[in-house]
Structure formats: structure tokens, C-alpha cells
C-alpha positions as CSV (number, residue, x, y, z in Angstrom):
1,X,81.8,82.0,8.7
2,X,81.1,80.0,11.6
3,X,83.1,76.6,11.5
4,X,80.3,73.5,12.5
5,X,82.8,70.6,12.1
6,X,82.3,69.7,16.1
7,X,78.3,69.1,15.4
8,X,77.6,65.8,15.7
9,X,75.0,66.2,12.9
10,X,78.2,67.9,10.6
11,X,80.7,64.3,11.1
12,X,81.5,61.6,9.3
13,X,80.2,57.9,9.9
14,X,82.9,55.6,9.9
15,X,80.3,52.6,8.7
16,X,79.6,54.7,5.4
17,X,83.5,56.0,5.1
18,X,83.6,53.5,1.9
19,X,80.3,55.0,0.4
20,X,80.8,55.9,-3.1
21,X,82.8,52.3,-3.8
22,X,79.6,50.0,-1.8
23,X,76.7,47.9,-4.4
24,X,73.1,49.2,-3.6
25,X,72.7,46.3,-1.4
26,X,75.2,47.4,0.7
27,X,74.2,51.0,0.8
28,X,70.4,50.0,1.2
29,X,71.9,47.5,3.9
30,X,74.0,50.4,5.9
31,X,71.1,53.2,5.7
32,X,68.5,50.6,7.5
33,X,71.0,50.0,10.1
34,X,71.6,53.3,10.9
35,X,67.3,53.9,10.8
36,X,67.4,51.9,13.3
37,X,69.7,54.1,15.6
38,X,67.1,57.1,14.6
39,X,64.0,54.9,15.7
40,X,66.6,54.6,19.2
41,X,67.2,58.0,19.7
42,X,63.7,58.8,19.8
43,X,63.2,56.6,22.4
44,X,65.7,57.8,24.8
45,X,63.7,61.4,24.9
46,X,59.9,59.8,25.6
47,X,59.8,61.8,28.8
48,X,60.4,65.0,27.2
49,X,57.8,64.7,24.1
50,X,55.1,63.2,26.3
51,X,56.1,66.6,28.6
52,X,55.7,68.6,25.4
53,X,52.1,66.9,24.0
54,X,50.9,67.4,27.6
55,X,51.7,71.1,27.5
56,X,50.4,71.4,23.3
57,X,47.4,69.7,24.5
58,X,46.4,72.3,27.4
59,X,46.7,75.0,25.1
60,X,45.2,73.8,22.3
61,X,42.6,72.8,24.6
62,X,42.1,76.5,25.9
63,X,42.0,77.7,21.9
64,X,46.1,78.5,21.6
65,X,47.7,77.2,18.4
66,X,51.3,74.8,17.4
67,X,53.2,77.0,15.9
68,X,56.3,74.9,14.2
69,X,59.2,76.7,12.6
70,X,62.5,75.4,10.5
71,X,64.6,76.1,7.9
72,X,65.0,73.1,4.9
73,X,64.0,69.3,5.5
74,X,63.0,70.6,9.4
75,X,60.7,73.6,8.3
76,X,59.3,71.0,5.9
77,X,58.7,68.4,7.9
78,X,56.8,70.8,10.1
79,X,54.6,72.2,7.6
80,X,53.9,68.6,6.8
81,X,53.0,67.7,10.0
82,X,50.5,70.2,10.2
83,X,49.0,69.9,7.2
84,X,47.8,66.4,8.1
85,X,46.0,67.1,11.6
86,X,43.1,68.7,9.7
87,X,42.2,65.6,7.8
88,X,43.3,63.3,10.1
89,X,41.5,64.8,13.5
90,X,39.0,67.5,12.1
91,X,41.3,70.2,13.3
92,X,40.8,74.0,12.3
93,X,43.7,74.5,9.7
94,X,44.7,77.7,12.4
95,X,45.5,75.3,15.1
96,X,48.4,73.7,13.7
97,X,50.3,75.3,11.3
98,X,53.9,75.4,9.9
99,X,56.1,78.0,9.1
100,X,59.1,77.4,6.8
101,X,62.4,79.9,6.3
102,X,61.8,81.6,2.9
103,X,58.4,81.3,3.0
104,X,56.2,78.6,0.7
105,X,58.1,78.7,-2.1
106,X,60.7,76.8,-0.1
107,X,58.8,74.0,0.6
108,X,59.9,72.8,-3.5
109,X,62.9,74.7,-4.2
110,X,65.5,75.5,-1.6
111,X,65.8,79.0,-0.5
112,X,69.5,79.5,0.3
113,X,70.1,82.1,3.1
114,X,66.6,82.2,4.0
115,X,67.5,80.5,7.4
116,X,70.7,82.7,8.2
117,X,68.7,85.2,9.4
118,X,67.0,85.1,13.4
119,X,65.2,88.5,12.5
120,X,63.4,86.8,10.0
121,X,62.3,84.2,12.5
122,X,61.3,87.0,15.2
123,X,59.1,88.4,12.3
124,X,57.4,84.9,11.5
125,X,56.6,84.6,14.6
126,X,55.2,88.4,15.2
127,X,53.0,87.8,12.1
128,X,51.6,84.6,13.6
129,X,50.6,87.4,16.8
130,X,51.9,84.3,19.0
131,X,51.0,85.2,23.1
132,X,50.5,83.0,26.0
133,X,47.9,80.3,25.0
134,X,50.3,79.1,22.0
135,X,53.2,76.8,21.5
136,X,56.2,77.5,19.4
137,X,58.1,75.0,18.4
138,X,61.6,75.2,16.6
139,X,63.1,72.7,14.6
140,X,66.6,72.4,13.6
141,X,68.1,69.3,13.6
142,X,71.9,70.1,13.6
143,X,71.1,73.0,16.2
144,X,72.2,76.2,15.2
145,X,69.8,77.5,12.6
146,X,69.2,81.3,13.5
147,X,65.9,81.5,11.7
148,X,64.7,78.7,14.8
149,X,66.8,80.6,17.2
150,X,65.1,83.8,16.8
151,X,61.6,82.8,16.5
152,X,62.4,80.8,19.6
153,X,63.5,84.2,21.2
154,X,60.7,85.7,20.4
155,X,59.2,82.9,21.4
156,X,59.6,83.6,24.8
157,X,59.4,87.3,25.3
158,X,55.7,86.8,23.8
159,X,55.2,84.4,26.6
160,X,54.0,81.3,24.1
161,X,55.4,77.7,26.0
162,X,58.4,77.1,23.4
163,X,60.1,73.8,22.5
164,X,63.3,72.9,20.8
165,X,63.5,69.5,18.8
166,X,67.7,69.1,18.0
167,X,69.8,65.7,16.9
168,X,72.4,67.5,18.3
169,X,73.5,68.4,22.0
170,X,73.5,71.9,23.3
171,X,75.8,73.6,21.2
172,X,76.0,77.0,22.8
173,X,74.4,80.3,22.2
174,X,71.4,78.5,21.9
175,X,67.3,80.0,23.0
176,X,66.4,79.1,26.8
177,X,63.2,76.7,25.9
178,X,60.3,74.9,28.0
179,X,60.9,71.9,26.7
180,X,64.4,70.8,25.0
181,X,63.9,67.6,22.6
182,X,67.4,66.1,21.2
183,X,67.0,62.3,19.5
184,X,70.8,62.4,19.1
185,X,71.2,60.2,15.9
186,X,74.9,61.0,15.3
187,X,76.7,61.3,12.1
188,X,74.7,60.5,8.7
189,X,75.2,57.9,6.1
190,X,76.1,61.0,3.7
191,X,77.6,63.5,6.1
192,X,76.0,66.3,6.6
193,X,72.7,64.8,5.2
194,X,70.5,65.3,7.9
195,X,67.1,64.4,5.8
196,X,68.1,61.4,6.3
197,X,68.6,59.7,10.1
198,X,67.9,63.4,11.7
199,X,64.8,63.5,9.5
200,X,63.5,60.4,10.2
201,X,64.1,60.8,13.9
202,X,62.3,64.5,13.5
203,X,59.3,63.1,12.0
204,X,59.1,60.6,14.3
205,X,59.0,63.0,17.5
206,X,56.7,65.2,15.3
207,X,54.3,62.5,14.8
208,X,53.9,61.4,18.4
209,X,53.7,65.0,19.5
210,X,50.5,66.1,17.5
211,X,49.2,62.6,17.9
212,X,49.3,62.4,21.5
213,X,47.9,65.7,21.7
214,X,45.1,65.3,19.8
215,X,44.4,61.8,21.6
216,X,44.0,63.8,24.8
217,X,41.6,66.2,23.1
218,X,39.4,63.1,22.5
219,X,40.3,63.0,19.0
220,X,39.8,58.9,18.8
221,X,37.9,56.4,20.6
222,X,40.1,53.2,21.3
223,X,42.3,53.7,18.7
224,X,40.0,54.3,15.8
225,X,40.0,58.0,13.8
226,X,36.4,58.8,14.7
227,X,37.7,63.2,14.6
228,X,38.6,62.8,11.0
229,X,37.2,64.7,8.1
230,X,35.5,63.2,5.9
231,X,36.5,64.5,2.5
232,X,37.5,62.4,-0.1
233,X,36.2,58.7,-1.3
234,X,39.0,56.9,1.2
235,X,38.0,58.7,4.2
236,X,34.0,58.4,3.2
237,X,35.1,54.8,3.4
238,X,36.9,55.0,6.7
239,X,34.2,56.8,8.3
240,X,31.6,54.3,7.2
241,X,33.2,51.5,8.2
242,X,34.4,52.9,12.1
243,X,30.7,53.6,12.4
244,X,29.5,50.2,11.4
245,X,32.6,48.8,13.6
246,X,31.3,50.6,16.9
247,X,27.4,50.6,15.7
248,X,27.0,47.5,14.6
249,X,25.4,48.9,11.4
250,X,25.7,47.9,7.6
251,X,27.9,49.7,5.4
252,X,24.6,51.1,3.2
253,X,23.0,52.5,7.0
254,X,26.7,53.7,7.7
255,X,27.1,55.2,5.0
256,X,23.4,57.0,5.0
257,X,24.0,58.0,9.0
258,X,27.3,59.6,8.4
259,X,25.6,61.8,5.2
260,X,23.0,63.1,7.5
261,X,26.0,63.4,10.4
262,X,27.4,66.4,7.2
263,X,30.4,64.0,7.1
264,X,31.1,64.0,11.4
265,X,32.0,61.0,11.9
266,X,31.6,61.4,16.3
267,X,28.5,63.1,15.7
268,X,26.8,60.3,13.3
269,X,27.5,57.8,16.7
270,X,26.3,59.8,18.9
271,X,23.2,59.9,16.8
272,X,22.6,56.5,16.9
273,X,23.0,55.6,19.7
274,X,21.7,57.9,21.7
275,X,18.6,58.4,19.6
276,X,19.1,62.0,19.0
277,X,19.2,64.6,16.0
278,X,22.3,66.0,14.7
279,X,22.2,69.3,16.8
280,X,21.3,67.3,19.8
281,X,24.2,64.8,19.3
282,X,26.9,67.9,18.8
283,X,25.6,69.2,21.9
284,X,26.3,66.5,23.4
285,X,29.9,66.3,22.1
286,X,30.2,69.5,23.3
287,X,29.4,68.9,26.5
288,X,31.8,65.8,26.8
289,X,34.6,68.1,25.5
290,X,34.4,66.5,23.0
291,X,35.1,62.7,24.1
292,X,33.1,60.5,22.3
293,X,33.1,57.8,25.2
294,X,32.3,60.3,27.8
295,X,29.0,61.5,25.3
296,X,27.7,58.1,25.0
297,X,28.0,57.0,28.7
298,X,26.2,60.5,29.6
């Protein structure tokens, strides 16, 4: 059994060495101080996740996928992540997706052993038929997880761009990657714990990756969500109201343009203001790859 008292992720924290005797105030009060060093650590690798978006975004743009893969809080965190850009950016469901260690059933009850195993990563990754135009990504936050090591692996002899988000530095043994991304956040609150500051540093970097990625695809206009999907009352409402922010419309004509739009919000703008019919206005779109600015201006 391999002995991981040297990771970082694996030590104690001398600020929480008193844990089990503190109030909740001082608990609450430690565990937002040491957020704040998570929040930190993401900062200090900027370079490497814009890198990364840049490289997600040229293959998503040529029709490749974002692959993610963990084990635990990082597989989940993954699976979460990519289970938002549909709503959120009108993305096909296949172009993000999220693959956990011990398959969905892990994503509610632990799977012990599922990540001990790299074959099983290799095979997660063959069944996603991963080649060239796709990123993989593999999560692990304290660095060793063979499930992420293999599917990273195989990764690369498929020839898919690969990344490597860690809270940990290199700890040997590890996949060669593309692009290495390591928000060190150092030893948790409750040792070992590493839903907690390595999570919150995780979903951080996962957040800006798909974010900025999609942003480049012309998934927004300023900073408004004018890709998302309009399915369910509170994103009915959204869309209405961007459309009357950048038309100038009511909410009753907002509402009415972005029915006859089938829910788009982009394309109901371009109908307006350009004057145009649905099939005229994705056209359009299309031929601005998809930027909404870029549409209008033509």
C-alpha cells in the first residue's frame, strides 16, 4: 500500500490542529480563512487555464468534445460541470461530458476501489472513442489517482490535447500532459478532506475553463447569457428580459419574439433586428460562427 503522507493534500494544518475542541464560530471562522487561500491558488495558475480554454475552445470549435475524468469529489465536480454547459450556453449534451470512477452510481454513493484501477480509466476513455479533435481532462486533486492517470495515458496515445488539474505538485510517476494545472491549496481544515479547499479550488478552475471557452465560441454578448436554453419558467424569464435589455422591447413582445425564435434566445435578436424570419436569422448566426455581434453588424 502506497504510503501518501508526503502529499501536500494528505498533511495536517497547524491552524485546525485544535479542531474537534473549537465553537462553530471558530470553525466557520478558520474554514473561510483557508477559502480564501483556495480562491489564491487559483490565481497563481491563470496562465495555464486561459492556455487550456484556448486549446478546449479550438476543438470544440472544429466539433471535438471535453472529456473530464475523476474519481470522488473530482469526478463529481466534473460531471457537474458538464452538466451545466447545456443549459447555461445551448451546448449539445456530447460536447461536454463527465466521466466519474465507478460509473453513475458513484455520483450518490461512494464506490470504494473504483479509482484504484488506471485500466479502468484507459477503458473510459476508449468507450468515449476519444482522437485528435478532443480534450481530456483528468482531475485528481491530491495527484495520484490511477483511474485519472490512465485515462490521461490513453489520453495521449489517442492523440486528444490532455490536461491535468492537481492541488498537489508533481508527485512522480505521474502522465506527461499538454497542459498541467496545480492551485496548490495545501493541507485541509480536516486532513485529508480534499472536498473542501481542493474542491473549491477545483471548481473554481473548472468554472473558468468551460466559461472562457464557451465565451470565445460567442456564447454571450457583453456579458449577458444570450446561448442559453430556454427550458424552464426562470430561463423563459431570463431570455425575455436579455431580449428586451438589448432590443429595447417589452417584456409581453419579448416574450412573444422569443416563442416564435423556438426558445433561441440569439436567434429571436437577430430577428428583430435585422428584420428577418427565423431561418434567415440562424443563417445568419451561422455565418457569424455563431457571434451574435458579428450577425447584427453584418
Amino acid at each position: 500500500m502506497q504510503d501518501r503522507s508526503h502529499i501536500l493534500t494528505e498533511q495536517r494544518l497547524p491552524d485546525s490542529a485544535n479542531l474537534d475542541a473549537m465553537s462553530a464560530v471558530d470553525i466557520v471562522y478558520v474554514m473561510n480563512e483557508q477559502d480564501r487561500v483556495a480562491v489564491e491558488a487559483v490565481a497563481a495558475v491563470r496562465a495555464e487555464v486561459a492556455k487550456a480554454a484556448d486549446a478546449i475552445a479550438e476543438r470544440l470549435r472544429r466539433g471535438g468534445r471535453l472529456i473530464y475524468l475523476g474519481a470522488g469529489t473530482s469526478g463529481r465536480l466534473g460531471v457537474l460541470d458538464a452538466s451545466e454547459c447545456p443549459p447555461t450556453f445551448r451546448a449539445d449534451p456530447r460536447q461536454v461530458q463527465g466521466v466519474i470512477a465507478g460509473g453513475e452510481a458513484a455520483m450518490f454513493v461512494a464506490q470504494e476501489g473504483a479509482e484504484d484501477s488506471p485500466e479502468h480509466g484507459a477503458v473510459a476513455v476508449d468507450e468515449k472513442s476519444v482522437g485528435p479533435d478532443d480534450v481530456v481532462c483528468g482531475i485528481a486533486a491530491g495527484g495520484t489517482t490511477p483511474f485519472v492517470h490512465g485515462a490521461l495515458r490513453r489520453g495521449n496515445e489517442r492523440g486528444a490535447f490532455t490536461i491535468f488539474v492537481a492541488c498537489v505538485p508533481h508527485t512522480g510517476n505521474e502522465p506527461d500532459v499538454d497542459v498541467e494545472i496545480r492551485p496548490l491549496t495545501g493541507p485541509e481544515v480536516l486532513t485529508g478532506s480534499t472536498r473542501l479547499k481542493a474542491g473549491t479550488a477545483t471548481k473554481l478552475v473548472l468554472n473558468q475553463l468551460t466559461t472562457t471557452a464557451m465565451v470565445l465560441l460567442g456564447k454571450c454578448y457583453g456579458n449577458l447569457m444570450v446561448d442559453l436554453k430556454a427550458s424552464n419558467v426562470k430561463l423563459v424569464d431570463r431570455g425575455a428580459r436579455i431580449i428586451a435589455e438589448i432590443t429595447g422591447l417589452d417584456r409581453e413582445a419579448s416574450l412573444a419574439l422569443l416563442d416564435r425564435a423556438d426558445g433561441h434566445v440569439k436567434k429571436a435578436i437577430v430577428m428583430h433586428k435585422l428584420d428577418v424570419d427565423p431561418d434567415e436569422a440562424l443563417a445568419r448566426l451561422d455565418a457569424a460562427d455563431g457571434r451574435l455581434r458579428n450577425a447584427m453588424e453584418a
